[in-house]
BAVEX-678335 format. One record per residue (C-alpha): x, y, z; residue number from 0; residue in three letters. Coordinates in pm, 1 decimal. Each point is the difference from the previous one (the first is absolute). Example, Ala and Ser with C-alpha at 12.3 -4.5 7.8 and 13.67 -1.06 7.14 Angstrom:
2
<node u="1230.0" v="-450.0" w="780.0" nr="0" rest="ALA"/>
<node u="137.0" v="344.0" w="-66.0" nr="1" rest="SER"/>
END
This chain:
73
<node u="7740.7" v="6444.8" w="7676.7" nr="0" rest="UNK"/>
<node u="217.4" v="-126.1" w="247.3" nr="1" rest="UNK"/>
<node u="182.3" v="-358.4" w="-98.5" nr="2" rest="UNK"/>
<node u="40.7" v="-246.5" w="340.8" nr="3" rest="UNK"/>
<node u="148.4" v="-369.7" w="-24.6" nr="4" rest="UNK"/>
<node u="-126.0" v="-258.3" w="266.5" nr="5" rest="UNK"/>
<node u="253.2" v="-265.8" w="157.3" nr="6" rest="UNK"/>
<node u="-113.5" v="-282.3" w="163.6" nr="7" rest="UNK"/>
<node u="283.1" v="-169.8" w="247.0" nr="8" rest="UNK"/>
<node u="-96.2" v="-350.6" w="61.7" nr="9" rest="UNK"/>
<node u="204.0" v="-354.8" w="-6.1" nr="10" rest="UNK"/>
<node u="-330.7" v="-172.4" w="-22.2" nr="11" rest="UNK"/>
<node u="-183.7" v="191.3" w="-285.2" nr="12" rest="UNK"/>
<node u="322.7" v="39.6" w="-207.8" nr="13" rest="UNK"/>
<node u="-26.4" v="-380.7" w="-18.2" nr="14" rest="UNK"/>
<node u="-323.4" v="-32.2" w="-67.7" nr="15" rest="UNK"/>
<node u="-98.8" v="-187.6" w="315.3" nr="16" rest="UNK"/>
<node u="-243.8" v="284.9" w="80.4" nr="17" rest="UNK"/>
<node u="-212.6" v="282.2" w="-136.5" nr="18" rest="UNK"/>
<node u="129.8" v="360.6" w="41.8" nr="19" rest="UNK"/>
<node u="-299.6" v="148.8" w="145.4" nr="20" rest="UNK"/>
<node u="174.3" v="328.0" w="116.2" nr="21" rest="UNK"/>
<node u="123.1" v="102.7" w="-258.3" nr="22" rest="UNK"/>
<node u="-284.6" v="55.1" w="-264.7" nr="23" rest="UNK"/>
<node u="-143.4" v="150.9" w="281.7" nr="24" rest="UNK"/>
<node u="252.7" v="278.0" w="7.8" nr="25" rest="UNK"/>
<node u="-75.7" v="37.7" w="-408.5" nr="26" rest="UNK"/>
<node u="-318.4" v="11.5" w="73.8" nr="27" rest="UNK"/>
<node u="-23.3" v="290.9" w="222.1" nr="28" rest="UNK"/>
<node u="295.9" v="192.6" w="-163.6" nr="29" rest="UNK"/>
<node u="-216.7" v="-38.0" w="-342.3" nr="30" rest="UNK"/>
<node u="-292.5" v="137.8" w="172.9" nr="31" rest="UNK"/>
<node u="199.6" v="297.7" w="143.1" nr="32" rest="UNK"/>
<node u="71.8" v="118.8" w="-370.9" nr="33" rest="UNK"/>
<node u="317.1" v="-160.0" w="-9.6" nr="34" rest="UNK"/>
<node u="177.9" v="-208.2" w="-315.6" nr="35" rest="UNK"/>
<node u="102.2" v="-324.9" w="140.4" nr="36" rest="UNK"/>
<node u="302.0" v="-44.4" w="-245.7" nr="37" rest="UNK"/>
<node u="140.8" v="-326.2" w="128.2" nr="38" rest="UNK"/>
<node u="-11.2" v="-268.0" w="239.9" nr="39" rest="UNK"/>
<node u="190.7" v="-292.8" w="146.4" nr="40" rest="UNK"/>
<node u="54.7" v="-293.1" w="250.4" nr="41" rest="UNK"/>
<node u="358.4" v="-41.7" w="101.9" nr="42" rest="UNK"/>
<node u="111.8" v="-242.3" w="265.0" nr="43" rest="UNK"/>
<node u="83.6" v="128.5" w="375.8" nr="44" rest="UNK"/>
<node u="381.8" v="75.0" w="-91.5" nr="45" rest="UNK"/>
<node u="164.5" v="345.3" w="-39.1" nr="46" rest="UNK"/>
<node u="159.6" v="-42.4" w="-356.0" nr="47" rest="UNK"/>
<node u="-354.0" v="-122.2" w="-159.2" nr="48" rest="UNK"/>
<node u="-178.6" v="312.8" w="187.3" nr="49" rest="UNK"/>
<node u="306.5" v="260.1" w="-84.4" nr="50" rest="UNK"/>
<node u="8.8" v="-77.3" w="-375.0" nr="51" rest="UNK"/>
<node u="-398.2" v="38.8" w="-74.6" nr="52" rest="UNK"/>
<node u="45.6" v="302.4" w="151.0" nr="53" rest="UNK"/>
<node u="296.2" v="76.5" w="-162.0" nr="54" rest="UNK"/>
<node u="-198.9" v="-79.1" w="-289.3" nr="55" rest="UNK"/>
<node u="-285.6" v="212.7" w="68.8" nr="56" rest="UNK"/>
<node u="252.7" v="296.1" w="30.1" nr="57" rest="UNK"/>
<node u="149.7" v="22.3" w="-340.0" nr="58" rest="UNK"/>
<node u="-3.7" v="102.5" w="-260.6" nr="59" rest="UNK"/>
<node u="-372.4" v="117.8" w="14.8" nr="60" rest="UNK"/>
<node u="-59.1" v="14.8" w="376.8" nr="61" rest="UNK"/>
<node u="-336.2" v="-57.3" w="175.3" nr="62" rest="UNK"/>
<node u="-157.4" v="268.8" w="211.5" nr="63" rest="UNK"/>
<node u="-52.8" v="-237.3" w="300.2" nr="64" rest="UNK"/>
<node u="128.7" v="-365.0" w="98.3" nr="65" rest="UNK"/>
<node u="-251.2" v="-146.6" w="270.0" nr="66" rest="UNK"/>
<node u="147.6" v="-328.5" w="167.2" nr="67" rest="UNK"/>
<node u="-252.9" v="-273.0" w="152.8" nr="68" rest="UNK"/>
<node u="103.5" v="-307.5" w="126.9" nr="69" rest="UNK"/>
<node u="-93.6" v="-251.4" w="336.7" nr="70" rest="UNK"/>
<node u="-242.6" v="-191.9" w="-199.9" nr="71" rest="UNK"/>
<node u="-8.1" v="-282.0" w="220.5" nr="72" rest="UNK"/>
END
């Protein structure tokens, strides 16, 4: 079984000021294509936040798949 990771870029959501709608979406339909949703994560819209999770998700036991969502407005 393949292992993904799902990150959510949003300023709003990573401070709680709204609900991240997109990106339990994404686990949702990577769960029902047989995939093993490993981890997740909301990270501000900045490049070092987004860089290390997936930096993160990279080492030592990489996931298969990283799938980025963000624009939840």
């Amino acid at each position: 079984m393949f292992k993904a990771a799902v990150l959510t870029v949003s300023d709003r959501s990573f401070r709680e000021e709204r609900p991240d709608a997109g990106g339990p979406l994404v686990v949702e339909i990577l769960k029902n294509a047989g995939y093993a949703v490993a981890e997740t994560a909301i990270v501000p819209d900045e490049q070092g936040p987004i860089e290390a999770a997936r930096r993160q998700w990279c080492a030592p036991e990489p996931v298969d798949l990283i799938v980025t969502t963000g624009g939840t407005r």
